[in-house]
C-alpha positions as CSV (number, residue, x, y, z in Angstrom):
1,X,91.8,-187.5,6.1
2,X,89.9,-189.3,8.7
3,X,86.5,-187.7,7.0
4,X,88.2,-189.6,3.9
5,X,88.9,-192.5,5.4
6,X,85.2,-192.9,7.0
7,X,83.2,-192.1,3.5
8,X,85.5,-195.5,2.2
9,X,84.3,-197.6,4.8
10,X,81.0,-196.5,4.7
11,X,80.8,-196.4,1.2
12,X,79.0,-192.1,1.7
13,X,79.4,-188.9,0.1
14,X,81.7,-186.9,2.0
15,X,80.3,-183.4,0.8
16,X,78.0,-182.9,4.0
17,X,81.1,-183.4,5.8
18,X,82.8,-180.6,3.5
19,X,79.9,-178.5,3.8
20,X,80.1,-178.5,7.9
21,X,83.3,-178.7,8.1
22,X,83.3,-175.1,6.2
23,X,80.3,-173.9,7.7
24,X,82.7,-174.5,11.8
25,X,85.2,-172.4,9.8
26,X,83.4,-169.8,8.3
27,X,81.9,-169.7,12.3
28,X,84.9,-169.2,13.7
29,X,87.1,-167.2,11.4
30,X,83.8,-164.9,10.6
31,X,84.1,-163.1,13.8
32,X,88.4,-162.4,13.4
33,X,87.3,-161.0,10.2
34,X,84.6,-158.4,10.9
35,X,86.7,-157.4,14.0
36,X,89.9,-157.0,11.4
37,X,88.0,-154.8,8.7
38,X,86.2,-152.7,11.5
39,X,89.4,-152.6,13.2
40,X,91.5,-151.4,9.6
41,X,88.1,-148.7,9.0
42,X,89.0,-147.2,12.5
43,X,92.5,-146.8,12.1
44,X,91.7,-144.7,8.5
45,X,89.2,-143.0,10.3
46,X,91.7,-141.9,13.0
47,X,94.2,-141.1,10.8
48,X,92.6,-139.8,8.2
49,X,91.0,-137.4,11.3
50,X,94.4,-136.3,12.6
51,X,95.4,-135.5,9.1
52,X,92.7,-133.3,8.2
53,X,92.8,-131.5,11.6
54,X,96.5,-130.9,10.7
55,X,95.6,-130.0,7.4
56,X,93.0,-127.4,8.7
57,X,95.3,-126.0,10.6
58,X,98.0,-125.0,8.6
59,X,95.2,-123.7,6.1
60,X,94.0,-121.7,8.7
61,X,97.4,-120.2,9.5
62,X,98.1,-119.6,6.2
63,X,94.8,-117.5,5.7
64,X,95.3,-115.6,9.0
65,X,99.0,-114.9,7.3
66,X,97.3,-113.9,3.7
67,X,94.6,-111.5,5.8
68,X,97.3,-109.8,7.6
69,X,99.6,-109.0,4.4
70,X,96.0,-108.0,2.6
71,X,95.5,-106.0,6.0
72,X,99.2,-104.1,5.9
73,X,98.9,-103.6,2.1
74,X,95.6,-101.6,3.0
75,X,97.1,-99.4,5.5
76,X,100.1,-98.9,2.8
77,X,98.0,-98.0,0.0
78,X,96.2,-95.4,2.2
79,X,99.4,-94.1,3.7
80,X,100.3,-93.8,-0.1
81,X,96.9,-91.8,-0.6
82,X,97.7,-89.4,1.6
83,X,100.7,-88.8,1.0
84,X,99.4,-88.4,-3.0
85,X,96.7,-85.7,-1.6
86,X,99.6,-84.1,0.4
87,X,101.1,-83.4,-3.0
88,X,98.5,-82.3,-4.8
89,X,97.8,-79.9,-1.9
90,X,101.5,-78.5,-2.3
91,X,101.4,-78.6,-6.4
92,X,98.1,-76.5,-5.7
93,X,99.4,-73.7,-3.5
94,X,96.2,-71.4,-1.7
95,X,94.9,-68.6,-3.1
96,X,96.5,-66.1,-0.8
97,X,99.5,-67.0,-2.1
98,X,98.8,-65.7,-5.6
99,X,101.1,-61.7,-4.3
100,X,103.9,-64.2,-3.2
101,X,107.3,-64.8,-4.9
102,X,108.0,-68.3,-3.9
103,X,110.7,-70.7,-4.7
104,X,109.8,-74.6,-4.4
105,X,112.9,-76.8,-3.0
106,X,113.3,-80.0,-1.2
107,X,114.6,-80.9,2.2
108,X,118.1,-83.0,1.7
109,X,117.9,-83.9,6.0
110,X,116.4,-82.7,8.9
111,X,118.3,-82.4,12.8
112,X,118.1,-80.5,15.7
113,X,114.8,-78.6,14.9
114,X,117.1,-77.6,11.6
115,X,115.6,-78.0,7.6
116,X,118.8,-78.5,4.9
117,X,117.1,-77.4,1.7
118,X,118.5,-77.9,-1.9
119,X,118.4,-74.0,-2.7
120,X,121.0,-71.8,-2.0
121,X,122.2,-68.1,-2.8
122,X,122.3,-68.8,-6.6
123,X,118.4,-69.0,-6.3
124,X,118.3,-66.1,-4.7
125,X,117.8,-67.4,-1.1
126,X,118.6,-64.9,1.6
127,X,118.7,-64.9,5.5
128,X,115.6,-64.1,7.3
129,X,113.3,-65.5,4.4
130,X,110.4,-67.0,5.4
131,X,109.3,-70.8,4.9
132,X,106.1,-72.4,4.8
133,X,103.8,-74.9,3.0
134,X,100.0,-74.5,2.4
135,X,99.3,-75.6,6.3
136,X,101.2,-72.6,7.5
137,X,104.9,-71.6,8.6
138,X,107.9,-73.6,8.9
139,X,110.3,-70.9,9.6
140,X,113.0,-68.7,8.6
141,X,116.2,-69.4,6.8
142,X,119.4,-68.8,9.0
143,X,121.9,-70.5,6.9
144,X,122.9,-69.6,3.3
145,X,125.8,-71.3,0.9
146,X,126.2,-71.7,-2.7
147,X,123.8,-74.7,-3.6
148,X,121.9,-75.5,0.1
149,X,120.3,-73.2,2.5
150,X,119.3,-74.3,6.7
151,X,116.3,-73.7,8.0
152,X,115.3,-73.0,11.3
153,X,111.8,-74.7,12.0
154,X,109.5,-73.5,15.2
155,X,111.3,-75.6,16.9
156,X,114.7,-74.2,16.7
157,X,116.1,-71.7,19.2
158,X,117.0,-69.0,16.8
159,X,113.6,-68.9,15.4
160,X,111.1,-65.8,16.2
161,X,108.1,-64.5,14.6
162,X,105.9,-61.8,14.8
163,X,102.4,-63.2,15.9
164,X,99.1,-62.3,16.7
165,X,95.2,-64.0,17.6
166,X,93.8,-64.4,14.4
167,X,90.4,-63.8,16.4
168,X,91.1,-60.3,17.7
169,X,94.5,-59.5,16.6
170,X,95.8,-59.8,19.9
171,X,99.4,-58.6,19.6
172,X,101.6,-59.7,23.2
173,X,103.8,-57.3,24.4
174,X,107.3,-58.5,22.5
175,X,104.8,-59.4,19.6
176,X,106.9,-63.1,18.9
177,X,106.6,-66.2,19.6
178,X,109.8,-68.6,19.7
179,X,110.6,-72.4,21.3
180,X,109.5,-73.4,24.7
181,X,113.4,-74.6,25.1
182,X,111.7,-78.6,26.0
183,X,111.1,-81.6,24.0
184,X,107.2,-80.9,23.8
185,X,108.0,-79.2,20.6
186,X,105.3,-76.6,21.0
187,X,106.3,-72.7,21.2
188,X,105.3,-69.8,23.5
189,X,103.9,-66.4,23.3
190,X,104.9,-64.3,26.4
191,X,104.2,-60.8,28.2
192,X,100.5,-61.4,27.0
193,X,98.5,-58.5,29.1
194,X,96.2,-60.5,32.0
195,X,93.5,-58.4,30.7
196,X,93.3,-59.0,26.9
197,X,91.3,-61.9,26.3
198,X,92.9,-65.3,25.3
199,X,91.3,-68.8,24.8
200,X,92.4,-72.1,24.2
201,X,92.0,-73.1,21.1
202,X,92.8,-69.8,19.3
203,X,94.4,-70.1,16.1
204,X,97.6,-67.9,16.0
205,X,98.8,-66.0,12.8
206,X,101.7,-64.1,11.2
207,X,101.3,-60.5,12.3
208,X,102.0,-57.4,9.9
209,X,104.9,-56.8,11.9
210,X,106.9,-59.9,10.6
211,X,108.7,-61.0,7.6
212,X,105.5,-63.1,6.7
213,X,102.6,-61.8,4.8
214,X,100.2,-61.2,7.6
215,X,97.5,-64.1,8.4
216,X,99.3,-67.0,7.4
217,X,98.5,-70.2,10.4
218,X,101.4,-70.4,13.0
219,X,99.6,-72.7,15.1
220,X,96.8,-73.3,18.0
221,X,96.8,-72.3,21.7
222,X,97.4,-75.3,23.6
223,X,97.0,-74.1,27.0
224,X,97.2,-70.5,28.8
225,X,99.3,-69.6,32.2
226,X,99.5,-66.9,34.6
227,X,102.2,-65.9,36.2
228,X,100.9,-64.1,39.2
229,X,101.8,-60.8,37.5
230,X,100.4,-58.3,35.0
231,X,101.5,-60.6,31.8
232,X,101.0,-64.4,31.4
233,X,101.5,-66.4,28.5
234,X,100.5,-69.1,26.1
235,X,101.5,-72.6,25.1
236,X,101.3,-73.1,20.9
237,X,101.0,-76.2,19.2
238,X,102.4,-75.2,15.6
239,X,100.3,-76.4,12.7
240,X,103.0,-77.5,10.8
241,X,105.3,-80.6,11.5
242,X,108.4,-80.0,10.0
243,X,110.1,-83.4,10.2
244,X,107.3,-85.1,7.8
245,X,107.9,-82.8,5.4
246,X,109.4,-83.3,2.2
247,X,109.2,-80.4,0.2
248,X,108.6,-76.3,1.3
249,X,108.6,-72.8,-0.1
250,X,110.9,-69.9,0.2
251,X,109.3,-66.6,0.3
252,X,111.7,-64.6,-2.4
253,X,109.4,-62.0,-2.1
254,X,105.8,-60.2,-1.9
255,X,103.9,-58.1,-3.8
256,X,103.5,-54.9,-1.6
257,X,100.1,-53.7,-1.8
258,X,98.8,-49.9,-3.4
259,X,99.1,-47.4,-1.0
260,X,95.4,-45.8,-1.7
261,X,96.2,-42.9,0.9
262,X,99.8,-41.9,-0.9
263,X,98.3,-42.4,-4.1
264,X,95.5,-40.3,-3.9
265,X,97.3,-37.5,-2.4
266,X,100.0,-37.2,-5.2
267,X,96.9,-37.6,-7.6
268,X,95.2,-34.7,-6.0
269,X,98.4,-33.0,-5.5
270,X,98.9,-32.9,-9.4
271,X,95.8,-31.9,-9.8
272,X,96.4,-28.4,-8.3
273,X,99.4,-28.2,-9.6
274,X,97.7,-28.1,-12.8
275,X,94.6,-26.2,-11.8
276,X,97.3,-24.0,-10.6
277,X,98.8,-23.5,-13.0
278,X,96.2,-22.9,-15.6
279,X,95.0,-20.3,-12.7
280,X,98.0,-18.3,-13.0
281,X,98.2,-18.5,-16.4
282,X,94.4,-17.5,-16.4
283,X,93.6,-15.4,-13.2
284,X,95.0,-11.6,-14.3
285,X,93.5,-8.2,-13.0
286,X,91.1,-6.5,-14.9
287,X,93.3,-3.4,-16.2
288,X,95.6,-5.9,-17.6
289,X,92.7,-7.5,-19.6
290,X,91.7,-4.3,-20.8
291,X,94.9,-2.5,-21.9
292,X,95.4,-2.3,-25.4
């Protein structure tokens, strides 16, 4: 008003009074300004900082979570694998087992060093059979009914079977092994001479004196002991383990091989029958050949 009031009296333009009056304005509010918008930039900048970090970080989380379910799915789909090949092994049974009557079941449950099968007498499953799979013995059955049948693995205390060193046929004195009687689950071969010549690492088989086809893989000598005595013995690690296995074979029966030595001699001894008797029929004295 006064700026008014003076361009009146003095008859002036009062635009370069406007004009400095904005430019003292413009002066002093300039400053508040820049300060305000620099001040509003640093506050997005901080925020927009703390955000992202947070936001990094739960992206981060949630591709260390997605890397360990790829990870486990991995490890699943190879467990799966193996337990495929493990099929395909058992559907494909060895060549050594081409003389054997066998008789495929499954295991229903498994305690106490003890297989429940789902074949019983009606299959023609019997007491003292034998058991295995294509990576050796399992054991014997103990245990018959109706529709189920128990196995006793090498595990169980009322297991025993003739065994020998596959590398020299090494028979032990009692020619069995059976359980340790501990929670090791390995089995023992006692009254082994201290002179016959065992090493650790020898793969033990079935011997020709047990219910088993001779050869098949009992298990691997673990460690040796002597007693002080004239026999020591022999810790075994069996080849099989029974309690991841789902599936087995019952030995119904074996093709017993030709006897060459009985055979030949029956052949031979028909032969002279016959040559005998064509030799008596044949073989008379000369004054009966020459009477009229």
């Amino acid at each position: 008003m006064l700026v008014v009031y003076f361009s009146l009296l003095t008859e002036t333009s009062s635009a370069p009074f406007k004009n400095a009056f904005k430019q003292t304005v413009y002066l002093i509010t300039h400053p508040i300004v820049v300060g305000k918008t620099q001040a509003n930039h640093f506050l997005d900048y901080m925020l927009e900082t703390f955000f992202e970090t947070d936001y990094l970080k739960k992206e981060n989380q949630a591709l260390k979570e997605e890397l360990t379910r790829l990870k486990l799915a991995v490890i699943d789909r190879a467990e799966k694998n193996h337990q495929l090949e493990q099929r395909l092994q058992t559907l494909s049974p060895p060549k050594e087992w081409e003389s054997l009557k066998l008789l495929h079941t499954n295991i229903l449950e498994t305690y106490q060093g003890a297989l429940r099968i789902d074949r019983g007498t009606k299959d023609g499953v019997q007491v003292s059979q034998g058991v295995i799979v294509p990576e050796g013995v399992v054991g014997l059955i103990i245990e018959t009914s109706l529709y189920s049948s128990v196995v006793a693995t090498l595990h169980h205390r009322e297991c025993r079977i003739g065994a020998m060193i596959q590398r020299n046929r090494l028979r032990s004195y009692d020619g069995v092994i059976y359980p340790s009687g501990d929670l090791r689950k390995i089995c023992t071969m006692n009254y082994i001479d201290i002179y016959d010549e065992v090493r650790i690492g020898d793969i033990v088989v079935t011997s020709p004196e047990s219910i088993f086809p001779p050869g098949l893989t009992i298990g691997t000598i673990q460690a040796i002991h002597e007693s002080g005595t004239l026999w020591k013995s022999a810790d075994i690690i069996p080849s099989v383990d029974p309690y991841k296995l789902d599936e087995v074979f019952i030995i119904l029966s074996k093709v017993e091989p030709l006897n060459i030595y009985e055979y030949n001699n029956s052949h031979i001894s028909g032969e002279n029958e016959d040559f005998k008797t064509d030799k008596s029929t044949t073989e008379t004295t000369i004054q009966e050949q020459l009477a009229p």
